[in-house]
C-alpha positions in Angstrom: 44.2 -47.0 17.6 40.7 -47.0 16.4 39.7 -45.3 18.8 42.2 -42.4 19.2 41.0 -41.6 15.3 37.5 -41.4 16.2 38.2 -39.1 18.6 40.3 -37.1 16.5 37.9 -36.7 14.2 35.1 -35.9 16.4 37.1 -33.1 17.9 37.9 -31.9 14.4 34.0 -31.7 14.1 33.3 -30.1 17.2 36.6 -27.8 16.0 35.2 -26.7 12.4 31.3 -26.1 14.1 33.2 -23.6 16.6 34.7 -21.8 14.3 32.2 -21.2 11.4 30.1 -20.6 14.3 32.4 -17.6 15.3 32.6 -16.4 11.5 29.5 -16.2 11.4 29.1 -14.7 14.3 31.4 -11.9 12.9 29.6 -11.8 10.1 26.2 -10.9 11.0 27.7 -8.4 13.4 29.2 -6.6 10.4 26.6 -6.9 8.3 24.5 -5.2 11.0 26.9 -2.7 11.8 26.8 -2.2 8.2 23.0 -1.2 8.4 23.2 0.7 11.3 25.8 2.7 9.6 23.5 3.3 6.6 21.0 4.3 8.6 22.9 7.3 10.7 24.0 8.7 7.7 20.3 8.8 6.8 19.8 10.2 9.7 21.7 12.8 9.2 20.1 14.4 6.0 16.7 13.8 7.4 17.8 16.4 10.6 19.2 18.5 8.1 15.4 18.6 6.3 14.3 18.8 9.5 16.2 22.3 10.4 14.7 23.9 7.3 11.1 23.2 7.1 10.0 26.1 10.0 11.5 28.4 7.5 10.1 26.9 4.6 6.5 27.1 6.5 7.4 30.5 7.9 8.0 31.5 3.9 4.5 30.0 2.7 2.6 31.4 5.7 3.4 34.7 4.4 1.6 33.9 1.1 -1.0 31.3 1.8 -2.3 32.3 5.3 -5.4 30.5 4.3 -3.6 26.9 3.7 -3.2 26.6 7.8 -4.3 22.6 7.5 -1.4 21.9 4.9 1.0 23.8 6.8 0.1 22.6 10.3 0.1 19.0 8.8 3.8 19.4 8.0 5.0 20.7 10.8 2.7 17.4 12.5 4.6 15.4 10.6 7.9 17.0 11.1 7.6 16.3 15.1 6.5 12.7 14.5 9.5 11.9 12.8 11.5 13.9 14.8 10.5 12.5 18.3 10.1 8.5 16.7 12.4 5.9 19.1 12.7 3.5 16.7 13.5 2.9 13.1 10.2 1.7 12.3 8.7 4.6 13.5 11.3 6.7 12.3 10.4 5.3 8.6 6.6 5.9 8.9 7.1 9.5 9.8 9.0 10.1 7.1 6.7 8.5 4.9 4.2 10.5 6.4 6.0 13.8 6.4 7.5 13.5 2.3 3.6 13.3 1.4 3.0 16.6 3.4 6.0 18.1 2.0 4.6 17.1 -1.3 1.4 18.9 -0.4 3.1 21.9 0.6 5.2 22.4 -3.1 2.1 21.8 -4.6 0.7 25.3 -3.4 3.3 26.9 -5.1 1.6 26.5 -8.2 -1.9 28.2 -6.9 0.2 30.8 -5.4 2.3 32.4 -8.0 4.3 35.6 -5.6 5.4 32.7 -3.4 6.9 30.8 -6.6 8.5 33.5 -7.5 10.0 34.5 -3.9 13.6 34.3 -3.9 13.2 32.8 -0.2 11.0 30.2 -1.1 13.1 29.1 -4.1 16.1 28.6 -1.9 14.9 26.2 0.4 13.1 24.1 -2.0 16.3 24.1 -4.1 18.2 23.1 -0.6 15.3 20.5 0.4 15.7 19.0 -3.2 19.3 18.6 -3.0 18.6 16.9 0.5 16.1 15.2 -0.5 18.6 13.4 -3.3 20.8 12.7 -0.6 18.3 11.1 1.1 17.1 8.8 -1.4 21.1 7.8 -2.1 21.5 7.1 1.3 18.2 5.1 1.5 19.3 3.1 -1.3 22.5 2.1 0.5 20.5 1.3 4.0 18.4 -1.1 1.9 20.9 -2.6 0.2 23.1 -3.3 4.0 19.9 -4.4 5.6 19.0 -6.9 2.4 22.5 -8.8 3.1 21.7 -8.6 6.8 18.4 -9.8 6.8 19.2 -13.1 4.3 22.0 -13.8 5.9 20.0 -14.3 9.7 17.4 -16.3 7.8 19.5 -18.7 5.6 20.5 -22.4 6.7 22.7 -22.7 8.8 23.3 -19.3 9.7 20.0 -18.6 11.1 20.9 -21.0 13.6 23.3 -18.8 14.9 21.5 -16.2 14.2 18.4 -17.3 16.6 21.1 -18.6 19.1 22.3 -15.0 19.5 18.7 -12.8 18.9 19.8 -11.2 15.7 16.5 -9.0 15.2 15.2 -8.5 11.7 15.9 -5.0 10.2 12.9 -3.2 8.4 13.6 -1.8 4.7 13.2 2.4 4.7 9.9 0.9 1.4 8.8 4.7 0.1 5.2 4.4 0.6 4.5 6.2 -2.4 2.2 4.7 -4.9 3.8 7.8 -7.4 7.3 6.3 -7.1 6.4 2.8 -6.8 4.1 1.9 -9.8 5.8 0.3 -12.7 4.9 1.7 -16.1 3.2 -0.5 -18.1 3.9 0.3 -22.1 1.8 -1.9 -24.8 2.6 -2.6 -28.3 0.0 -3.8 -29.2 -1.4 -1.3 -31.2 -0.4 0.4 -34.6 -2.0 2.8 -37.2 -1.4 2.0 -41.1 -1.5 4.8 -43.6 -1.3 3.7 -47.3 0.1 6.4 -49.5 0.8 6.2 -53.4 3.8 8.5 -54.4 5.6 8.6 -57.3 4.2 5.6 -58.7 4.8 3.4 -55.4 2.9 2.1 -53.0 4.1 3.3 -49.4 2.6 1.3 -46.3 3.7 3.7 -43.4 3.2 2.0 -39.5 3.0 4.6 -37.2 2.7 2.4 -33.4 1.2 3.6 -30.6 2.0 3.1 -26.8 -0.8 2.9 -24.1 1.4 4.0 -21.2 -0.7 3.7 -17.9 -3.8 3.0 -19.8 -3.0 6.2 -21.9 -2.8 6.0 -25.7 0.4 7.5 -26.9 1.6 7.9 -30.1 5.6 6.8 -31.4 7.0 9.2 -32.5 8.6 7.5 -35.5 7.1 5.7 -38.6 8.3 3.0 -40.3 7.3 2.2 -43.9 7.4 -0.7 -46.4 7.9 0.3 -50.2 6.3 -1.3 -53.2 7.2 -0.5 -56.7 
């Protein structure tokens, strides 16, 4: 009798390890299809930016003919990302090809007939509403291949993760030190101005922020009264 229930409970064992071994199975393949997913979509708004920078470079040719490094670097960049295999290389190019673009706004403002060109201004508008849907799209990629990636590397599932060669997926990380850096905003220092009106003593505190190392001032006081 003994040993019919020891049985029995080893096969329950061996029962309840298959199946979370299958759910979690299931799980890491929807978690990754999830990402995958994230990433076409991606995809998709990067080819559309990729279909209008040769007119946008065709547009600033006509204005800055002597700019031919900037606009040769973009259209560098443009191919790199277009021709990349592999999602790595896929996010390098376009890290490497939103700091070209970057460049090539930037001549707008030396440049002022090619701001003002109605051509011009259309496909930046149309790259800027891309490039939104980009970065929403991004933001959803990361946030699929977060869940994926904890879930191959956390106990116990990693074990089945191993078992079955669940790759890690890389993050689309903006390498941009611009959108990256956190603002730092200090406290720490505040002006006093003492004034005497209408027979009272007014202590005024007018703050100031150092924002990046940069001394602003608040733009509200606060005072104390005393009669």
């Amino acid at each position: 009798m003994i040993g019919w229930i020891v049985l029995g409970v080893i096969a329950f064992i061996i029962i309840s390890l298959i199946l979370y071994g299958i759910s979690v199975y299931n799980n890491l393949i929807v978690l990754r299809n999830h990402a995958d997913e994230g990433f076409s979509t991606m995809d998709v708004f990067m080819k559309k930016r990729y279909d209008l920078i040769p007119n946008l470079v065709e547009v600033v040719k006509g204005y800055a003919k002597h700019e031919k490094e900037t606009l040769e670097n973009v259209i560098k960049a443009r191919n790199m990302a277009m021709s990349a295999t592999s999602n790595g290389e896929k996010i390098a190019g376009e890290n490497q090809l939103t700091g070209a673009l970057k460049t090539l706004f930037a001549l707008s403002e030396s440049y002022p007939d090619l701001k003002a060109n109605k051509n011009f201004s259309e496909l930046t508008s149309s790259l800027q509403e891309i490039e939104k849907e980009i970065s929403d799209s991004r933001r959803y990629y990361n946030g699929t291949v977060k869940a994926y990636n904890t879930k191959r590397e956390v106990f116990p599932s990693s074990v089945i993760a191993n078992m079955y060669r669940f790759e890690k997926k890389n993050l689309f990380v903006v390498d941009d030190v611009s959108e990256r850096k956190a603002i730092k905003v200090d406290f720490s220092w505040l002006s006093f101005v003492l004034k005497v009106e209408d027979g009272a003593i007014n202590l005024f505190l007018a703050p100031f922020l150092i924002v990046n190392n940069k001394r602003k001032i608040w733009r509200k006081e606060y005072f104390l009264q005393f009669v």
